[in-house]
Structure formats: C-alpha cells, structure tokens
C-alpha positions in Angstrom: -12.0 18.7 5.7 -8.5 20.8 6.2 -5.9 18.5 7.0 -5.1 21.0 9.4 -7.6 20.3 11.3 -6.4 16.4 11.3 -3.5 17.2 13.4 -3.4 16.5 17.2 -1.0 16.6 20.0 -0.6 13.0 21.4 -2.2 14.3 24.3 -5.5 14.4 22.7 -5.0 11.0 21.6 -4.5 9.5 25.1 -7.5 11.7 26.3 -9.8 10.6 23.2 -8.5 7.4 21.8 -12.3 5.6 21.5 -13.8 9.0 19.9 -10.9 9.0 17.3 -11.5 5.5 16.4 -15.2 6.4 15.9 -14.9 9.0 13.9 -11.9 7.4 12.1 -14.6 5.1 11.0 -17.2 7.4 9.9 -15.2 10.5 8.1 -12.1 7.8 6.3 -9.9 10.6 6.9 -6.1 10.3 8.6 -5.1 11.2 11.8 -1.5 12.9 12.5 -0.3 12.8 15.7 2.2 14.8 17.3 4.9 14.7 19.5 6.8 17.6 20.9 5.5 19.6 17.9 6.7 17.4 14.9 4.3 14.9 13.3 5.2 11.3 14.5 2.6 8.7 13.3 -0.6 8.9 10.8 -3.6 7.1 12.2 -6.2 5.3 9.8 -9.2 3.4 9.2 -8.7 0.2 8.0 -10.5 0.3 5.0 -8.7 3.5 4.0 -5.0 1.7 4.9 -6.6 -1.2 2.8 -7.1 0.8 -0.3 -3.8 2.5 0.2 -2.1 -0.8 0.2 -4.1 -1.8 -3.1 -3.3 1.7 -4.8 0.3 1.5 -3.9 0.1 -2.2 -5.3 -1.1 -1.4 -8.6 1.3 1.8 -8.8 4.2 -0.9 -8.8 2.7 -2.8 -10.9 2.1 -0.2 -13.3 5.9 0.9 -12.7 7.0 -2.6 -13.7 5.4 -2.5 -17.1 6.6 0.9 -18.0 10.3 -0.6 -17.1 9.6 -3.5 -19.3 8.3 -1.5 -21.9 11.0 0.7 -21.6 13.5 -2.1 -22.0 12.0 -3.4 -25.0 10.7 -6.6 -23.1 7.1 -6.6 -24.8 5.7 -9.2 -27.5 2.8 -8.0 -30.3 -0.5 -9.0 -29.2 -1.1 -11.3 -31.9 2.4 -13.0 -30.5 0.9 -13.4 -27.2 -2.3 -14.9 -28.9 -0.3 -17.2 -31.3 1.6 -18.8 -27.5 -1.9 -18.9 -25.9 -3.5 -20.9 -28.8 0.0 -23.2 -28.9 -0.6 -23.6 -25.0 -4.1 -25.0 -25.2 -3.2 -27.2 -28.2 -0.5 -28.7 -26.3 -3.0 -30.0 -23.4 
C-alpha cells in the first residue's frame, strides 16, 4: 500500500480510533497523523513497534562490532577457543 494513503488528519483519528486499531492489526502497516498539515505522530501495531525495536537492537549491535573491529579490538578465533578451553579447565 502507498504510504500516502497512510496519512490522516487527526480528525479522522478522533472520528475512527477503534477502526484504525483494527486494521492496524490486520495490514502491520503505520499510521501518520497530522496536525495542522505537518505529520505529528506514527501510529503502530505492536508487533510491528516490537520488531522495530529488535531491528534497531541488532543494528547497534552490529555498529558496535564494526567500531571494535575498526579499533583493532578483535582476538583470532583460535584465541578465543584457546580462553574458552582455559575457562572450563579452570572449573
């Protein structure tokens, strides 16, 4: 669907809040509401702002290791397996 066709005045959302719910629900598209002509809020279903949130998440956590990497803050893998092996010996 066009995201133009997403777009509402908040008029139509005071007139049709339990319809939008619904069929926020059903389609998992967002909502943008208006005010006085300029988009003011995005309106979502909570499984969709759930998977955002993970998305977003993993984007920073993806981030992080590229900065680490970038900084030179990595160890071989056979390192890493050589401290794991030391670990369980240790218990």
């Amino acid at each position: 669907m066009k995201l133009s066709s997403q777009i509402k005045p908040i008029s139509y959302l005071k007139a049709h809040a339990a319809e939008i719910v619904r069929n926020l629900g059903e389609q998992q598209e967002a909502l943008i509401i208006t005010q006085n002509g300029e988009a003011k809020v995005v309106i979502q279903d909570i499984e969709s702002y759930e998977q955002t949130q993970e998305t977003m998440a993993l984007l920073k956590i993806l981030a992080l290791g590229m900065h680490q990497i970038e900084e030179g803050k990595v160890l071989s893998a056979e390192d890493v397996i050589k401290r794991l092996r030391a670990r369980r010996e240790g218990y």
